[in-house]
LOMAR-437735 format. One record per residue: x, y, z of N, C-alpha, C, CB in turn. Coordinates in pm, whole numbers, padded with zeros to 5 digits, always signed. Glycine has a CB too. Layout:
N
XYZXYZXYZXYZ;...
***
This chain:
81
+01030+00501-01036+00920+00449-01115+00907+00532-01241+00789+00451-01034;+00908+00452-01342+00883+00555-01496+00753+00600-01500+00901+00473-01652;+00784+00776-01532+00640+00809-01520+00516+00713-01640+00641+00988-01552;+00384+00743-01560+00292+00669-01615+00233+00516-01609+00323+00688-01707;+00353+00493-01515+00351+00332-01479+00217+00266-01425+00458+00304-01363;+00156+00232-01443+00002+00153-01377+00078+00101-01246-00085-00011-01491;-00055+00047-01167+00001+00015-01007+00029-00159-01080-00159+00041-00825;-00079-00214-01176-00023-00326-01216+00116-00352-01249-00082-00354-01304;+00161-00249-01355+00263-00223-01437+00377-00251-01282+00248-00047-01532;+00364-00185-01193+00431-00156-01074+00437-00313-01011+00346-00033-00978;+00347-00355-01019+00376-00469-00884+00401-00604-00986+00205-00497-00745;+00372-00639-01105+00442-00696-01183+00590-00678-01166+00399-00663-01294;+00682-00599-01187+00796-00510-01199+00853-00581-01037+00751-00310-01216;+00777-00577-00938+00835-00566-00786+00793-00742-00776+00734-00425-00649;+00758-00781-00787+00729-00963-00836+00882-01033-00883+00602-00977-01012;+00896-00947-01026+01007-01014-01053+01158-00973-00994+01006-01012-01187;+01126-00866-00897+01248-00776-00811+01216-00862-00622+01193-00528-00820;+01163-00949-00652+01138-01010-00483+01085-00891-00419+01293-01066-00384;+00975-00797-00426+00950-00684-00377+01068-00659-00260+00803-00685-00331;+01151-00597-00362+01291-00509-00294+01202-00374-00232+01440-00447-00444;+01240-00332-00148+01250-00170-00113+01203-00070-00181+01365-00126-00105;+01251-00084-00337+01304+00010-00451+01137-00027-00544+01499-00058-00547;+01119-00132-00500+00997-00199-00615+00862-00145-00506+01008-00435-00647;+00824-00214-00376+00759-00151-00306+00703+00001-00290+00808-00180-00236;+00846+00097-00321+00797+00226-00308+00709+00258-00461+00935+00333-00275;+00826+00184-00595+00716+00258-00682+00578+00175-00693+00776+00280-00839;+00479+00088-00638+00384+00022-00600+00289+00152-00529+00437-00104-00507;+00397+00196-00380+00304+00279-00322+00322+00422-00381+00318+00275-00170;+00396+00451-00476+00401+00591-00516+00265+00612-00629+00564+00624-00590;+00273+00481-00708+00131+00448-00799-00018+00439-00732+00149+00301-00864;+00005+00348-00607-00145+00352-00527-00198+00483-00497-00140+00284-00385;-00072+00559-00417-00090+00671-00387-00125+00783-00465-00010+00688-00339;-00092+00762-00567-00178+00877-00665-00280+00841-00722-00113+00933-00776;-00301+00718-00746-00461+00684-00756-00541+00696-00661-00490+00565-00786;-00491+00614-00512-00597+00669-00445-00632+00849-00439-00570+00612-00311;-00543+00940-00504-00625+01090-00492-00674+01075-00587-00563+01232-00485;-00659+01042-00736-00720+01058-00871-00865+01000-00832-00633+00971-01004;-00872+00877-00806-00991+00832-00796-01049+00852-00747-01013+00766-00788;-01034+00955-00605-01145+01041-00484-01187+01153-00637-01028+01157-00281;-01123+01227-00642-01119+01320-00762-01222+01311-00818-01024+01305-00856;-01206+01162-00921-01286+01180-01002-01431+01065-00969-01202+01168-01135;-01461+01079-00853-01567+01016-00810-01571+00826-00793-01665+01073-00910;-01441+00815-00796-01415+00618-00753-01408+00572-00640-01287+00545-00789;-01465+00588-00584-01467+00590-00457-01397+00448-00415-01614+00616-00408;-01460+00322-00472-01386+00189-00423-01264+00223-00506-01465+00024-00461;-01200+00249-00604-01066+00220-00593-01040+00349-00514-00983+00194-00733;-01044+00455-00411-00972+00524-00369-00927+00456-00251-01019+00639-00362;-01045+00345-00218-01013+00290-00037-00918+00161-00141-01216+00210+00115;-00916+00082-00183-00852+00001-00189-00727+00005-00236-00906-00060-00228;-00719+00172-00308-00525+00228-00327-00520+00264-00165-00475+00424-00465;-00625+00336-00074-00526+00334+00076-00526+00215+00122-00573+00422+00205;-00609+00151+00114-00578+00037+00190-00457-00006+00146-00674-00066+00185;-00372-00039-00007-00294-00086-00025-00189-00014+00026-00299-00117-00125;-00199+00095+00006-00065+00208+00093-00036+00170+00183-00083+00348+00141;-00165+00140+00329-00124+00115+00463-00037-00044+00467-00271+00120+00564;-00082-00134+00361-00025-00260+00347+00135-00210+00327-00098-00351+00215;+00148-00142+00254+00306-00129+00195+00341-00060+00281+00347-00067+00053;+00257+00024+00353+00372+00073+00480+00415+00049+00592+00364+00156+00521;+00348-00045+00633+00358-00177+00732+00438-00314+00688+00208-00226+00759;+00482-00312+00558+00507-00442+00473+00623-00537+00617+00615-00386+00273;+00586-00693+00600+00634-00769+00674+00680-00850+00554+00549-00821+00784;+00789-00924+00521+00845-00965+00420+00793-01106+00415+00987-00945+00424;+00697-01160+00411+00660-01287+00398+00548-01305+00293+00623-01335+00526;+00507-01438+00209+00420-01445+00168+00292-01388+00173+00426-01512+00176;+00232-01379+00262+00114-01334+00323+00054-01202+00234+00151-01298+00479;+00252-01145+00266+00208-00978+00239+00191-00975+00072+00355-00845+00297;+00244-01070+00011+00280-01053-00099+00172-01098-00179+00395-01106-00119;+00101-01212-00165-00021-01203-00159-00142-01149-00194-00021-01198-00105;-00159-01047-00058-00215-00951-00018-00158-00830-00132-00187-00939+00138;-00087-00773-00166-00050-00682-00243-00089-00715-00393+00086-00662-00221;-00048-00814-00433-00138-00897-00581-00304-00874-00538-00097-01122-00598;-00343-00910-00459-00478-00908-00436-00522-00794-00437-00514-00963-00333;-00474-00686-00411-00526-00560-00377-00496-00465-00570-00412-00487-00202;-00394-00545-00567-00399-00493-00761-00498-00537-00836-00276-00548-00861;-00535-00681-00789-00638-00732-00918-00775-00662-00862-00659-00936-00938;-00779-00643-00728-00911-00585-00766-00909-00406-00776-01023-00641-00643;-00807-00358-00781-00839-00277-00837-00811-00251-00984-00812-00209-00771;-00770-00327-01077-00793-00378-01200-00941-00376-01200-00728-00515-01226;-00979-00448-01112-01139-00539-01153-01213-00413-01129-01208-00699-01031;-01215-00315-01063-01309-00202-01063-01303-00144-01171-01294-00110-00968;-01183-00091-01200-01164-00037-01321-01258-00094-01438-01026-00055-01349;
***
């Protein structure tokens, strides 16, 4: 993942890669440091909704559903922002 990448920036990127393996991790390497930044600096809803997205990507089942679910969990943490 190029440093600085947004989790958007990230799952855009893994969209047009059929969330490969390679696209997934930099997704959860981005959640994952937001969800600490945002405990940090007092965000509390995006810190649960970067873990929540973590536990999604680390469980990932390759079907629609998940994929979905992973867009969904970006826009709203867009939308907090």
């Amino acid at each position: 993942m190029a440093a600085g990448r947004t989790t958007s920036d990230a799952c855009r990127a893994a969209e047009t890669e059929n969330f490969s393996v390679q696209s997934r991790q930099g997704i959860y390497l981005s959640a994952h440091t937001l969800k600490g930044q945002a405990g940090t600096l007092g965000q509390p809803q995006i810190a649960k909704l970067a873990a929540s997205l973590c536990r999604l990507l680390r469980n990932w089942v390759p079907n629609d559903l998940y994929v979905e679910l992973a867009a969904e969990h970006v826009a709203a943490i867009d939308g907090v922002r």
